[in-house]
C-alpha positions as CSV (number, residue, x, y, z in Angstrom):
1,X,38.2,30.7,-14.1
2,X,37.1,33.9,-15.5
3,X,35.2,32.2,-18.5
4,X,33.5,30.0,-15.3
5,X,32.5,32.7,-14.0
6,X,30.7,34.6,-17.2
7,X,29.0,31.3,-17.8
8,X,27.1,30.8,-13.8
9,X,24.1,30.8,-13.0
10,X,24.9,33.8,-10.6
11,X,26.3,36.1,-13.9
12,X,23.3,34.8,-16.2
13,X,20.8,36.2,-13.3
14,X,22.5,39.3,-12.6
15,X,22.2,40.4,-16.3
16,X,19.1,39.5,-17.1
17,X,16.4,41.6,-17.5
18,X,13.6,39.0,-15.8
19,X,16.5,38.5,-13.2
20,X,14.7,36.8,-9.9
21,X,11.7,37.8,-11.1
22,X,11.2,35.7,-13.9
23,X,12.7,32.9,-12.4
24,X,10.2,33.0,-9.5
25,X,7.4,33.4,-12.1
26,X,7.9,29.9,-14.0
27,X,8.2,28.2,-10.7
28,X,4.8,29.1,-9.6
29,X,3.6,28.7,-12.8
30,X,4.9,25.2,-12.7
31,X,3.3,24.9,-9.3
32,X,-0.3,26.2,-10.4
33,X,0.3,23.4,-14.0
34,X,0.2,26.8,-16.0
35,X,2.4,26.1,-18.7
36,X,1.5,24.9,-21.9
37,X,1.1,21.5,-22.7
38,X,4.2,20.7,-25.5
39,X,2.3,18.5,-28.5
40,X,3.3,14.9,-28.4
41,X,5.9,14.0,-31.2
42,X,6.6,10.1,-30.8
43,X,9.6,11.2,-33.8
44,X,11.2,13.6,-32.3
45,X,14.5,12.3,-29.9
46,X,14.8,12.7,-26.3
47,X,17.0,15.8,-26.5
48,X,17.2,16.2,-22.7
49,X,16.8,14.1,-19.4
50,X,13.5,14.0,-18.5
51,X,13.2,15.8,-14.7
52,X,10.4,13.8,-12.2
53,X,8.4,15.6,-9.6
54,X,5.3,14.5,-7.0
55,X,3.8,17.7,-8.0
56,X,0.0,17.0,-8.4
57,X,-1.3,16.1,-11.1
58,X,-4.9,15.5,-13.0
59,X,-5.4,11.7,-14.4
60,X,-6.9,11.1,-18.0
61,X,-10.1,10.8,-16.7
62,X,-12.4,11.5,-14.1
63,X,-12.2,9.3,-11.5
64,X,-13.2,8.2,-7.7
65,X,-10.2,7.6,-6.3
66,X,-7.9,10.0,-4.9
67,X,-5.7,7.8,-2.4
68,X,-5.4,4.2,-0.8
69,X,-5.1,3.0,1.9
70,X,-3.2,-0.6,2.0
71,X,-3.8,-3.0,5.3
72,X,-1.7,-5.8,4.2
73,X,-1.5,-9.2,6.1
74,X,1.7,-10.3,6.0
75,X,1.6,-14.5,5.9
76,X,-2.1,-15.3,4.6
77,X,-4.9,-15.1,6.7
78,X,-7.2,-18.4,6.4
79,X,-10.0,-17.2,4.2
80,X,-11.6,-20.4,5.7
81,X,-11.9,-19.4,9.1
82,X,-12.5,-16.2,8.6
83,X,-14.0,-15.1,5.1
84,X,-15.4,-17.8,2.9
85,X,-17.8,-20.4,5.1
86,X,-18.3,-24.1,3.6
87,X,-20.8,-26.3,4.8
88,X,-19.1,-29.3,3.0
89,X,-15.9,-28.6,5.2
90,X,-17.9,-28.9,8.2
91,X,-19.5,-32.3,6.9
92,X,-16.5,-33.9,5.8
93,X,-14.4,-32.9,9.2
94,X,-11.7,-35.5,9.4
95,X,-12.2,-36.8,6.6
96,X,-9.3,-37.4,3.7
97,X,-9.7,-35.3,1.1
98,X,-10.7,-36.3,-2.0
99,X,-9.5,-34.2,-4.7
100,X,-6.2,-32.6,-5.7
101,X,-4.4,-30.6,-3.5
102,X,-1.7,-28.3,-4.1
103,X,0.9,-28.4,-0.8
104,X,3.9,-25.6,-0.4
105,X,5.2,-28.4,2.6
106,X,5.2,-31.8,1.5
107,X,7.3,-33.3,4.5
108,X,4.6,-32.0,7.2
109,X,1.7,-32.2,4.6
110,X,-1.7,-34.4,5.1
111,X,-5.0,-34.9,3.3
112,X,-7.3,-34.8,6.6
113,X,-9.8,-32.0,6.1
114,X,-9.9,-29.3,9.0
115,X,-13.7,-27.7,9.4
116,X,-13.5,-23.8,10.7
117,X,-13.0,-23.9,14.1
118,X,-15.2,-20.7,14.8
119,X,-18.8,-19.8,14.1
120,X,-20.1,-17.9,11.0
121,X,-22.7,-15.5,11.2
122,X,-25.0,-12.9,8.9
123,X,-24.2,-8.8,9.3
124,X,-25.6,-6.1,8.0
125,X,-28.7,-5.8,5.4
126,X,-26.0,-7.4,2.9
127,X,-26.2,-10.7,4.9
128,X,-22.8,-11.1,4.6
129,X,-20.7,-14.2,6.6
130,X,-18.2,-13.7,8.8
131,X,-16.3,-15.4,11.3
132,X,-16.9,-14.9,15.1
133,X,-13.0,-13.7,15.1
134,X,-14.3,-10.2,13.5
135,X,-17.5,-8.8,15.1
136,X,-16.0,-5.4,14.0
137,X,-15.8,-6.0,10.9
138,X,-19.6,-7.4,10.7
139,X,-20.7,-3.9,11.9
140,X,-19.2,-2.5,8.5
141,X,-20.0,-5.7,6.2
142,X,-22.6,-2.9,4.2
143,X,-19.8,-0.6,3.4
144,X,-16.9,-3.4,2.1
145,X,-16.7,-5.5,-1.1
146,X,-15.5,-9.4,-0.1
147,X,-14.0,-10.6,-2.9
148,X,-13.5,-14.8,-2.2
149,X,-12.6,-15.3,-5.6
150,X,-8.3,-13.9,-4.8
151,X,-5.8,-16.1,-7.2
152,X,-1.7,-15.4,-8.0
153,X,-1.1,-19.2,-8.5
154,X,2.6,-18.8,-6.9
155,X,2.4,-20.8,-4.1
156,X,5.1,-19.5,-1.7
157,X,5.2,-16.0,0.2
158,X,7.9,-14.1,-1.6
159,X,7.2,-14.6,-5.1
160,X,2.7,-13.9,-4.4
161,X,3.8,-10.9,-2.4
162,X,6.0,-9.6,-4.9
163,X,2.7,-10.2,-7.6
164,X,0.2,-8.7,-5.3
165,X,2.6,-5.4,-4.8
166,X,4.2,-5.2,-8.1
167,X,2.4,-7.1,-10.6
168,X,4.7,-10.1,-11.1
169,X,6.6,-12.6,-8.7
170,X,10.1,-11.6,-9.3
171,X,11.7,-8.9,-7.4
172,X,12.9,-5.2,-7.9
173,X,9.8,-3.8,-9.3
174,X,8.5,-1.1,-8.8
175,X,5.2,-1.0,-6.3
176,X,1.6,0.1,-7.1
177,X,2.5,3.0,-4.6
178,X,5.4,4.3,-6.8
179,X,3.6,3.9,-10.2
180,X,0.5,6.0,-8.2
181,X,3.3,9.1,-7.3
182,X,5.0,8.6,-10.9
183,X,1.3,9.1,-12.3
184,X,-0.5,11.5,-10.0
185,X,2.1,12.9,-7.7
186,X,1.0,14.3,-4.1
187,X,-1.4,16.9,-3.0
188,X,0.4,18.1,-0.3
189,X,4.4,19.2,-0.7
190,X,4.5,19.0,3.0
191,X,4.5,15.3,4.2
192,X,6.1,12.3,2.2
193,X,4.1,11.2,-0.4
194,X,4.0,7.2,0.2
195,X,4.0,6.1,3.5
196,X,5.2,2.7,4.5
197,X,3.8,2.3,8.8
198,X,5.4,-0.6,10.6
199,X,4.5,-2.6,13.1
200,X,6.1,-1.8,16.5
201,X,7.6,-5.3,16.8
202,X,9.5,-5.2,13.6
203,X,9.7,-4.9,9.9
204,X,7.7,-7.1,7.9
205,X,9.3,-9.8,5.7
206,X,11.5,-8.4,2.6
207,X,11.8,-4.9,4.5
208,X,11.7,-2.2,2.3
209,X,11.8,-4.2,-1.0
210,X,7.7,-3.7,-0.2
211,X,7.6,0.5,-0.9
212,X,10.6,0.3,-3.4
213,X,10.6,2.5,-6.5
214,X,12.2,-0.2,-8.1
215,X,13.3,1.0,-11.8
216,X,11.6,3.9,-11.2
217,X,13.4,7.3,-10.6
218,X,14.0,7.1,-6.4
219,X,11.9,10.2,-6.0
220,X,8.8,7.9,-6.0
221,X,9.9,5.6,-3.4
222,X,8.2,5.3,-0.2
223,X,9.1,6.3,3.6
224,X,9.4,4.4,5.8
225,X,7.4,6.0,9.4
226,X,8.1,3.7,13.0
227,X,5.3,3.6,15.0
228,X,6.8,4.7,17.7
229,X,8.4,7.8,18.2
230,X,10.6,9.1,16.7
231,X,8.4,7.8,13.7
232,X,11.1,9.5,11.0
233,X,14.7,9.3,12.3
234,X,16.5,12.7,12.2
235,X,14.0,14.6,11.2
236,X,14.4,17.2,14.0
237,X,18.1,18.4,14.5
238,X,19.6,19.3,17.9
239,X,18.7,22.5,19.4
240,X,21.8,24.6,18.6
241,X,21.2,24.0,15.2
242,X,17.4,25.2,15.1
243,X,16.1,28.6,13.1
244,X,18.2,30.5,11.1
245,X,21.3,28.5,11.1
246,X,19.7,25.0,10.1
247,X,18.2,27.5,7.2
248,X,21.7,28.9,6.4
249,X,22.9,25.5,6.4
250,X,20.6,23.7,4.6
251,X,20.6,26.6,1.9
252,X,24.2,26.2,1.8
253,X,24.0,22.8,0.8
254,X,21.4,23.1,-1.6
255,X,23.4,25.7,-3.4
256,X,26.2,23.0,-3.8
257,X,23.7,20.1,-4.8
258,X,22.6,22.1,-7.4
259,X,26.1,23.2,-8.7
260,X,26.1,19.1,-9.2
261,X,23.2,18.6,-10.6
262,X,24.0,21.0,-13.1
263,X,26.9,19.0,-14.1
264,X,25.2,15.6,-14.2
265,X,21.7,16.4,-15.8
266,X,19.2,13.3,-15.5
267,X,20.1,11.7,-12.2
268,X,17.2,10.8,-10.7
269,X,18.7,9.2,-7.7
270,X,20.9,13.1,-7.1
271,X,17.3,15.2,-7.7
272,X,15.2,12.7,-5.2
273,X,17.9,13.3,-2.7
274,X,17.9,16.8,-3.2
275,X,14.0,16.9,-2.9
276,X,14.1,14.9,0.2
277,X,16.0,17.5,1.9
278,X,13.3,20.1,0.9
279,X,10.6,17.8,2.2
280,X,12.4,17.1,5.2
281,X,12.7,20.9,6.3
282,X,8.6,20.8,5.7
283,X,8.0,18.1,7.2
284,X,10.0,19.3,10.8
285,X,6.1,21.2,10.9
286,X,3.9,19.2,9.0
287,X,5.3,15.7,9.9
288,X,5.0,16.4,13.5
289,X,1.2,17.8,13.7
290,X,0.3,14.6,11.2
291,X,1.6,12.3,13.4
292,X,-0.1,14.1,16.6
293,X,-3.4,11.8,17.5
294,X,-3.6,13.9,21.0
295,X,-5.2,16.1,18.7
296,X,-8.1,13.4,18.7
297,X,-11.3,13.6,20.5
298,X,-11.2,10.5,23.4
299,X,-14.0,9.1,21.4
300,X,-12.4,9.1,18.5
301,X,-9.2,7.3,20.1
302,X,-11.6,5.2,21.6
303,X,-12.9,4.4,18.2
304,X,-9.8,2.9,17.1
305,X,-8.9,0.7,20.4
306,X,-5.6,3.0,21.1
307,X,-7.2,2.8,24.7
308,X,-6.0,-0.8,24.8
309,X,-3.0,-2.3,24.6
310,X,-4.0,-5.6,22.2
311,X,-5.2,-2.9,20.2
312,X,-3.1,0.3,20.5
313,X,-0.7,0.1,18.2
314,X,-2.5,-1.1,14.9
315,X,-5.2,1.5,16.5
316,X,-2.6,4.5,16.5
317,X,-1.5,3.1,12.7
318,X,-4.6,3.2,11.3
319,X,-5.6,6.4,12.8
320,X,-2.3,7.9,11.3
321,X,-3.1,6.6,8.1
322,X,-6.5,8.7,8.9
323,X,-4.4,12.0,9.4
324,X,-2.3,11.4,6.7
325,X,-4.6,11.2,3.6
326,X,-6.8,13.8,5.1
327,X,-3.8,15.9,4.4
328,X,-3.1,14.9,1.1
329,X,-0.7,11.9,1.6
330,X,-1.5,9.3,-1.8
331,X,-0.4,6.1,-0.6
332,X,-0.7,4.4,2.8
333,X,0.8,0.6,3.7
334,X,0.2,-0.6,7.2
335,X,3.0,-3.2,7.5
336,X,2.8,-6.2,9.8
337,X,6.1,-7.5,11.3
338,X,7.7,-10.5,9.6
339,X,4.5,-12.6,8.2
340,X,3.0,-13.4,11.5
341,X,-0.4,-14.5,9.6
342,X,1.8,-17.7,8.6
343,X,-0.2,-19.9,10.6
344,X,1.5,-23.4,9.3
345,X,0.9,-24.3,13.4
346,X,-0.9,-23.0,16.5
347,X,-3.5,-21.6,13.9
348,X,-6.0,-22.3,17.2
349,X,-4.0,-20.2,19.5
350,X,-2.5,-17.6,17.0
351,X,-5.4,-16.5,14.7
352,X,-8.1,-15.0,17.3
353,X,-4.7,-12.8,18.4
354,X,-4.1,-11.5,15.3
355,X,-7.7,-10.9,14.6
356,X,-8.0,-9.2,18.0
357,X,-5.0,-6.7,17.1
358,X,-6.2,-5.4,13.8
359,X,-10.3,-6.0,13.5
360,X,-11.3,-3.0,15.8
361,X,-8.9,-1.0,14.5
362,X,-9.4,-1.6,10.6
363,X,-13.4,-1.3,10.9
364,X,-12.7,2.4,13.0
365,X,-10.7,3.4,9.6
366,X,-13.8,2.3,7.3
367,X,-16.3,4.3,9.8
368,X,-14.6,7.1,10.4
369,X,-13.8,7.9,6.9
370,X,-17.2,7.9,6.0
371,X,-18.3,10.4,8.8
372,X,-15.5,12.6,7.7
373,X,-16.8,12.4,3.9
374,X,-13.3,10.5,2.8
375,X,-14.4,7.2,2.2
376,X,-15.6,7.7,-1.4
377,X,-12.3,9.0,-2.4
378,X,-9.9,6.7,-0.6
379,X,-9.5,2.9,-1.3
380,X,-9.4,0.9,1.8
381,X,-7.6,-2.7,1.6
382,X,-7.3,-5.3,3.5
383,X,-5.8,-8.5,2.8
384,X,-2.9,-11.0,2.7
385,X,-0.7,-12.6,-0.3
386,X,-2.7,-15.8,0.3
387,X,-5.2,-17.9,2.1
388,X,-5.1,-21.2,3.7
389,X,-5.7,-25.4,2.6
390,X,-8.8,-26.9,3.8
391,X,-6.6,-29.9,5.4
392,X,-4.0,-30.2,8.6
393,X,-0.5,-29.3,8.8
394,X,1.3,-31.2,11.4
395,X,4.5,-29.2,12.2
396,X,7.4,-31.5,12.8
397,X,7.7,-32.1,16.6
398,X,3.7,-31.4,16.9
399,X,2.1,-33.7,19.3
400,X,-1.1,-32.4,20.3
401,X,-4.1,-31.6,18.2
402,X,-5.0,-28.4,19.4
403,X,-1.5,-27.1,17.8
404,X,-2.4,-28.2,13.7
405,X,-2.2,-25.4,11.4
406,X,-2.9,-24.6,7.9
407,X,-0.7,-24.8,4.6
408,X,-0.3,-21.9,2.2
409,X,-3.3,-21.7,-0.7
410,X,-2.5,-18.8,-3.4
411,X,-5.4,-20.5,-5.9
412,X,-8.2,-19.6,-4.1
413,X,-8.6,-16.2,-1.0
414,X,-10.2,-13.3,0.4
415,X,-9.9,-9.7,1.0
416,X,-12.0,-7.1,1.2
417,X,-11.6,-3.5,0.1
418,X,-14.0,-0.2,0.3
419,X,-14.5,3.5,-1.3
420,X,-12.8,4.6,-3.5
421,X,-16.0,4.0,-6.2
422,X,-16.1,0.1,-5.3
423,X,-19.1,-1.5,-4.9
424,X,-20.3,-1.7,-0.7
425,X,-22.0,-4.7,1.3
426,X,-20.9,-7.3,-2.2
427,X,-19.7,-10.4,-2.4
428,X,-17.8,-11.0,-5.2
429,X,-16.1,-14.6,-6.5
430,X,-16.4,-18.0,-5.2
431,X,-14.2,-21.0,-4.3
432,X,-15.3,-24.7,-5.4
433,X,-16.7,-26.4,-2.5
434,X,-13.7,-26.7,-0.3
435,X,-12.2,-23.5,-0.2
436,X,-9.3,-24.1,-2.1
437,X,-9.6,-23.0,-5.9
438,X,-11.1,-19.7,-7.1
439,X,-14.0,-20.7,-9.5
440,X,-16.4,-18.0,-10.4
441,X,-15.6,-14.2,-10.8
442,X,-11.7,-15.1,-10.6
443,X,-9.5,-12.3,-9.7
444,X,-5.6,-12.3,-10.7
445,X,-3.3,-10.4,-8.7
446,X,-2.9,-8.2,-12.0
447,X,-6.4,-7.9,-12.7
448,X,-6.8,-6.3,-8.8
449,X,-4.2,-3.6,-10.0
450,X,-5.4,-2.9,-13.2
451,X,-8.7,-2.1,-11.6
452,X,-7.1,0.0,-8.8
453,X,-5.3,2.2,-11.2
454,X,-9.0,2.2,-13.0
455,X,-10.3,3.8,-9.7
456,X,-7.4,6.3,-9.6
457,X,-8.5,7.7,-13.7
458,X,-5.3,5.2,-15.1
459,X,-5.1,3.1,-17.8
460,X,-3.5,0.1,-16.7
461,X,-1.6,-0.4,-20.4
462,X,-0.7,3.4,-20.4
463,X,1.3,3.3,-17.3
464,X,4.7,2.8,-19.1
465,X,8.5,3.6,-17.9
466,X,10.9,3.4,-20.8
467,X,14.4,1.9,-19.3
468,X,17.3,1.8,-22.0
469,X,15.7,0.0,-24.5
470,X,13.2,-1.8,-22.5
471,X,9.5,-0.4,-21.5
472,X,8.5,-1.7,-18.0
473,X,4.5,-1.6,-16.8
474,X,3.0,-2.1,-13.4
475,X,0.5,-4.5,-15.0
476,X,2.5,-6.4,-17.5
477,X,-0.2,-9.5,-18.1
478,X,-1.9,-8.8,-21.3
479,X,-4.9,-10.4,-20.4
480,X,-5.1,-8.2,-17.4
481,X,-8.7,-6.7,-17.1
482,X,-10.6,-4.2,-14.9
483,X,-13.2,-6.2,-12.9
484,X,-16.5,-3.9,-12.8
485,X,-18.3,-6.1,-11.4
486,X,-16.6,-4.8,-8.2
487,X,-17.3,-0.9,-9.0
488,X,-19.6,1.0,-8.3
């Protein structure tokens, strides 16, 4: 015990001549990024575990981009009733179709083509078409860049949600989020660094497998905020355990988390939990005022349909995600529950509703951005893991028309993005005449991350985690490229 005892922490501070002192000092130097950079030595082992922060941190280059916000559209909005007009659809109404098809649903298949059921009209000096569904959206078309030209070739929901998020259709990847917080880290120690907002009706399909860290150490995993409150469980303890003796306690377990760590140097998964605790005790402040939008002008709440109920809650999301990169947050995923843009039936009934809930709401975020100065810094996405075929689905036990739907299409979609040093009121890409394949200006699901980590000052083929004796990339297609004709 006595030789313990000579060898702690406590001894080894206590006889020092920098003591405290000098202890405090390389902190905030690590803080400030004071310390020297050590030369790079590809020869020389690993000695030590490496140690993982979301301290922020300066990318290779220059760049645009200093968070995202993600709108993702769980199920695959119809890019044909809403993004990508075709005269030859509306021509050729009823007709079979005459070229090859690629079905996900054979048994409930058919070749009849299906025109747009809504009107398409011109916005903004861009001219761009849109669908009657999203007048919002129209009244923004100069600040977004449509890409039609979408393709991840894997024709189900799981595996093209998988590529879209982490850059290949098989699960337990890491996401672009985590590879953003492994990279850059956070500006702000105060709030969680990747936020993952839910839809008040449920978790979307595959849960938390969508902000996972994957492989990567678990500090760079996301969190998931309700949107209702309270939005993080437990983060506020009962009132007898407020002030000085939460701090006493949570000190006191910090002391003995740290005794462990010392004893089992490189756990990731034991230093992320022992940084969550730390972020929780700042967030019982910061998380709270963040997630205040009474602190909003009427206007602006007004802005963003949260005086509304079709429109409240994906108004209150979006307005969060506002809040949140305002005060450094890098990564924001508004989350739809289950895939309720799967529109195999009832596409008539079911598509204006889901329109209604998020177009107001997604165009306020665009606008009010801008007028903040924020929208040439933060990427703004909207989009699904696919689109829609040009011909009817009858679901089994359909009997009337007015309740067809639409089959899934991973070869040819839309989705739109702005900021962040994209390119405003474009059009990129094209689908052949029916709106099924991608033709001109294709876009791969790894070719959309590889330019997003462009926008953030990344090289996608730098952005390497060594595992064992395996090296594991966001972007893992070597024909991967960075589309510039969507920058700016």
């Amino acid at each position: 015990m006595a030789d313990d005892k000579l060898c702690s922490r406590r001894h080894l501070l206590h006889t020092s001549s920098f003591g405290l002192s000098g202890i405090a000092l390389a902190t905030l130097l690590k803080q400030e990024q004071l310390f020297a950079d050590e030369p790079a030595d590809p020869i020389k082992p690993q000695l030590e575990e490496p140690s993982f922060d979301l301290l922020p941190k300066e990318p290779p280059r220059p760049a645009p981009a200093r968070a995202m916000i993600s709108m993702f559209m769980l199920g695959g909005p119809s890019q044909i009733d809403l993004f990508d007009p075709k005269p030859e659809l509306v021509r050729r109404h009823g007709e079979v179709f005459p070229g090859e098809l690629k079905f996900d649903n054979m048994a409930q298949a058919s070749r009849e083509i299906m025109k747009p059921a809504w009107k398409f009209r011109h916005h903004g000096e861009c001219g761009m078409e849109l669908s009657e569904l999203l007048p919002h959206l129209g009244r923004i078309a100069d600040q977004i860049t449509l890409i039609r030209s979408m393709h991840t070739g894997v024709n189900n929901h799981v595996p093209s949600q998988y590529a879209l998020n982490s850059g290949d259709d098989k699960s337990g990847r890491p996401v672009l989020g985590s590879w953003l917080l492994k990279a850059l880290g956070s500006e702000t120690q105060d709030l969680p660094a990747y936020v993952a907002l839910t839809d008040q009706r449920g978790l979307p399909l595959l849960g938390s497998e969508h902000w996972t860290n994957g492989k990567l150490p678990s500090i760079f995993q996301g969190t998931l905020v309700r949107s209702q409150e309270p939005r993080i469980f437990n983060l506020e303890g009962p009132p007898r355990l407020r002030g000085a003796v939460q701090r006493n306690q949570l000190e006191f377990l910090d002391r003995f988390n740290r005794t462990h760590l010392d004893s089992h140097p490189g756990e990731s998964d034991l230093e992320a939990r022992i940084a969550s605790y730390h972020l929780a005790a700042r967030m019982q402040l910061a998380a709270r005022e963040a997630f205040d939008i009474t602190q909003e002008t009427e206007s602006t709440q007004r802005m963003y349909g949260i005086d509304q109920a079709v429109t409240r809650d994906y108004g209150t999301r979006c307005l969060i995600a506002r809040r949140l990169v305002e005060r450094g947050v890098r990564f924001v995923q508004l989350w739809c529950n289950g895939q309720i843009w799967d529109h195999h039936g009832d596409i008539l009934q079911a598509l204006p509703q889901r329109c209604q809930e998020v177009d107001q709401p997604a165009a306020a975020l665009v606008s009010d951005l801008k007028q903040r100065g924020l929208l040439d810094s933060t990427i703004v996405h909207w989009g699904g893991e696919m689109g829609r075929l040009p011909v009817i689905q009858f679901r089994e036990g359909i009997s009337r028309r007015d309740q067809v739907g639409r089959d899934h299409n991973t070869y040819g979609f839309s989705q739109w993005v702005a900021g962040g040093g994209f390119r405003r009121g474009q059009i990129h890409g094209a689908t052949d005449e029916f709106s099924h394949y991608a033709v001109e200006g294709i876009v791969h699901h790894y070719d959309w991350l590889a330019t997003v980590l462009h926008q953030f000052g990344l090289d996608h083929r730098d952005m390497t985690f060594r595992i064992g004796p395996r090296t594991i990339r966001l972007v893992e297609h070597d024909e991967a490229r960075v589309v510039s004709d969507l920058l700016a």
